[in-house]
C-alpha positions, -999 to 999 in steps of 0.1 A, spaced: 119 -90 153 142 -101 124 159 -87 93 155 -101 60 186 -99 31 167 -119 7 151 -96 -23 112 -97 -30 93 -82 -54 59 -76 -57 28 -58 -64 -10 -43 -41 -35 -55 -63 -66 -34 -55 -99 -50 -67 -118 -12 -62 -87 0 -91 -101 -33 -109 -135 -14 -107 -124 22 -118 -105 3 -148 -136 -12 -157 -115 -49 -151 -129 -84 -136 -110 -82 -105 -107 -121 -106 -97 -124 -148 -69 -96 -136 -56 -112 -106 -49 -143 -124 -31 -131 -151 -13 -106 -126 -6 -139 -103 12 -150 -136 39 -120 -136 59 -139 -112 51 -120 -81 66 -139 -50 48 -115 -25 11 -94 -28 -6 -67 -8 -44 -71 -5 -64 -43 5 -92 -54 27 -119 -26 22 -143 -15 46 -173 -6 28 -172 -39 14 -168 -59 41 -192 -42 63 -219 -26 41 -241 -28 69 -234 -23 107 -221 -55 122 -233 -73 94 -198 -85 75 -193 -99 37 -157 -115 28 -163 -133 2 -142 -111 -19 -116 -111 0 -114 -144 8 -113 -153 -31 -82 -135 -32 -68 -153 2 -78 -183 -15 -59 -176 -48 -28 -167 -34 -23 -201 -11 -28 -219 -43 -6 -194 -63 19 -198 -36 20 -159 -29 32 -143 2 -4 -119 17 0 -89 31 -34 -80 40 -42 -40 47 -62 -34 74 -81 -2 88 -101 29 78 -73 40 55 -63 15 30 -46 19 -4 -67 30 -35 -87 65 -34 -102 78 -19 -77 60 9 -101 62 36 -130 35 24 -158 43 52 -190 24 45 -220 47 39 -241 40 66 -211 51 86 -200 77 67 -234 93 63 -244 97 101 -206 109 116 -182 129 114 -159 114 86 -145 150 72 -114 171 72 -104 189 105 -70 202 121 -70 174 145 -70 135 139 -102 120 123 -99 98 158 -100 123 186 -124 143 168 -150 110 163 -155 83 189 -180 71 168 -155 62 140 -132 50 164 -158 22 180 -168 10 148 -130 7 134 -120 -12 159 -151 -33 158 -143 -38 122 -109 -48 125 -111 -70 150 -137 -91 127 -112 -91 97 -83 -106 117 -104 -130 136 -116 -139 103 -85 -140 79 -57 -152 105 -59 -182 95 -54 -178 59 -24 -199 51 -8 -176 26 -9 -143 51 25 -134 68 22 -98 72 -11 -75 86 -4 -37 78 -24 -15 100 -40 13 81 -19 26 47 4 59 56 -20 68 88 -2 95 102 3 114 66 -19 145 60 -25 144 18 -46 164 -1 -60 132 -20 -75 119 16 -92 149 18 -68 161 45 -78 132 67 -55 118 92 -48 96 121 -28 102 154 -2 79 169 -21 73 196 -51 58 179 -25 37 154 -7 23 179 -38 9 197 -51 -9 166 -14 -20 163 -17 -37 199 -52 -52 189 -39 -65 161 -8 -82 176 -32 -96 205 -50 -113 173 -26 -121 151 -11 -156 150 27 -159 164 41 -167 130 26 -132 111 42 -101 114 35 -64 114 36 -36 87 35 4 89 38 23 59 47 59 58 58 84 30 89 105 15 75 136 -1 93 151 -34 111 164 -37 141 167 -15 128 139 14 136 159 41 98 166 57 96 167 96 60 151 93 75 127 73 105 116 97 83 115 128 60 86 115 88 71 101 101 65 141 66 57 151 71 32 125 99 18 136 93 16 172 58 -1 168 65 -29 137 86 -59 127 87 -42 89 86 -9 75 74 2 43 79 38 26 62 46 -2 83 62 -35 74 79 -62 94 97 -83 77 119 -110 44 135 -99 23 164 -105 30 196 -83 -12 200 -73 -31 206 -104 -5 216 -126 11 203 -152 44 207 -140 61 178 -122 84 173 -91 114 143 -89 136 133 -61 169 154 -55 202 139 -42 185 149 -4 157 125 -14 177 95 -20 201 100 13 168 107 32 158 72 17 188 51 24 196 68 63 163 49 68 175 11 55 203 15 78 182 27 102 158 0 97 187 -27 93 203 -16 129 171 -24 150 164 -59 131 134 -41 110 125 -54 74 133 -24 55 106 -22 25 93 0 -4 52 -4 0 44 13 -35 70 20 -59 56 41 -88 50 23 -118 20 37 -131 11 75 -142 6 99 -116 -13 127 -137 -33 160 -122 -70 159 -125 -71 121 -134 -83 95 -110 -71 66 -136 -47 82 -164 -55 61 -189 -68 84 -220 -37 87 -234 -10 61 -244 16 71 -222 24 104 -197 53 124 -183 48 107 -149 54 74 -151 73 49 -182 83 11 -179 116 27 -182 114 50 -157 97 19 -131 129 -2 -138 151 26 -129 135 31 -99 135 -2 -87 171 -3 -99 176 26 -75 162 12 -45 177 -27 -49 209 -8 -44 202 11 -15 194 -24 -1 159 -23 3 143 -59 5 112 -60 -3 97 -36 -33 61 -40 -41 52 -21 -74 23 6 -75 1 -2 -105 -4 -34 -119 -41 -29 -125 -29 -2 -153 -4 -30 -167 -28 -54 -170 -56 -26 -188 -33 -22 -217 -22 -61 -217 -63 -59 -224 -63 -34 -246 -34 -54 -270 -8 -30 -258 22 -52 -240 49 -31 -230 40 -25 -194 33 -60 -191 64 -75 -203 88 -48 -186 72 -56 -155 72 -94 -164 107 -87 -170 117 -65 -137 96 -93 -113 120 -123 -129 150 -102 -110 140 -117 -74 143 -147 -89 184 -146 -96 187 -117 -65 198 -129 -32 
């Protein structure tokens, strides 16, 4: 496993946001492949790859391959039951209507074999298929699995389960692709025990390891909003070096740069909100190139692209704007 000192910026598209936004997932990747990305997250989504048991559709997904090798994009392609985008954990229905798929005080794994089966079943099909993509460098196994959140419906997986797909995937994989696990830093002083125990699963199990940051959101349902303290950003930077002293890619896997707003899936009936700025993006990213983080991947470029459609440009040229700095960054 190597290190890497060499700054990227990026972006997850997510063709299910596309959908919410009411956006052509195609139209808005190419004009998002236009920013001046260098590196992309895909999400590859259950339900739509399996709508039916055993029966498996990429042709989404491999449009968006497709379009990166000739954008000349670095993939890293999510993988799992829990990828980014709500409601996080994408189960197809047929699946999701005859098991157990809810909430419970133990991992969704050791309280359904069922889901376990068909998960692995699943993602064995999308590596065997995708491998061989020639823009994919990085698989990330499941998106913040071992996180309890009230937005996954309290859903969760256990070490145990993650580090099995981990090994199935690395038995898969090609020798030249590497390995992602994402976990979180919760506002607003970083200093969660959950949080620190994925974060050394994390790094004991992958070649890079992505936290993602945001730093204004709602407290629940109320209007009232919670930002990182000094704590958070010590928390955040103990990591790098942490990271950076066992050869790990230290990464950002979502930095916010869209709103964050209760009671909104998609905050987009209003012109701007408390929780998120292109001001207060830049900053952020500002913030985290100097605690030496390499690769930053910003949260929300569906919601740029919606008011680039909408005639509104200033999320789309801050962001064109905060991308062009991997280009003079070393």
């Amino acid at each position: 496993m190597g290190s890497s000192s060499r700054l990227l910026l990026g972006t997850t598209f997510s063709q299910l946001q596309c959908h919410y936004l009411g956006l052509d997932y195609r139209a808005a990747f190419k004009a998002i492949c236009s920013l001046g990305i260098k590196r992309v997250r895909l999400c590859a989504y259950w339900h739509e790859l399996e709508p039916q048991p055993n029966a498996f559709h990429f042709t989404t997904l491999d449009w968006l391959l497709d379009t990166c090798a000739v954008q000349g994009l670095e993939v890293v392609l999510a993988v799992g039951m829990k990828v980014p985008r709500w409601p996080e954990f994408h189960f197809p229905a047929w699946l999701r209507d005859g098991v157990e798929t809810g909430a419970g005080i133990l991992p969704l794994d050791q309280r359904s074999p069922a889901v376990v089966e068909a998960a692995l079943r699943m993602l064995e099909a999308v590596v065997t298929h995708a491998r061989y993509a020639p823009a994919l460098r990085y698989w990330q196994v499941e998106n913040e699995p071992l996180t309890r959140l009230q937005i996954t419906g309290g859903r969760f997986l256990s070490q145990t389960f993650v580090a099995q797909e981990v090994a199935l995937v690395r038995r898969l994989a090609l020798p030249t692709q590497k390995l992602l696990l994402t976990g979180s830093i919760a506002l607003p002083w970083g200093q969660a025990t959950a949080d620190q125990q994925a974060f050394q699963f994390c790094l004991e199990q992958a070649d890079a390891v992505g936290i993602n940051v945001y730093s204004k959101v709602p407290l629940g349902q109320l209007p009232v909003y919670l930002q990182p303290r000094p704590s958070f950003w010590r928390r955040l930077q103990h990591w790098q070096v942490l990271l950076t002293t066992h050869c790990r890619e230290a990464w950002i896997a979502e930095a916010q740069a869209e709103p964050w707003e209760p009671r909104r899936l998609v905050a987009v009936d209003k012109l701007s909100y408390p929780s998120a700025s292109p001001q207060q993006a830049t900053a952020l990213v500002q913030k985290l190139i100097a605690l030496n983080y390499s690769t930053i991947l910003l949260w929300g470029c569906e919601y740029w692209y919606w008011h680039y459609r909408q005639g509104r440009t200033f999320w789309w040229q801050a962001m064109q704007q905060l991308l062009a700095v991997s280009e003079t960054v070393e």
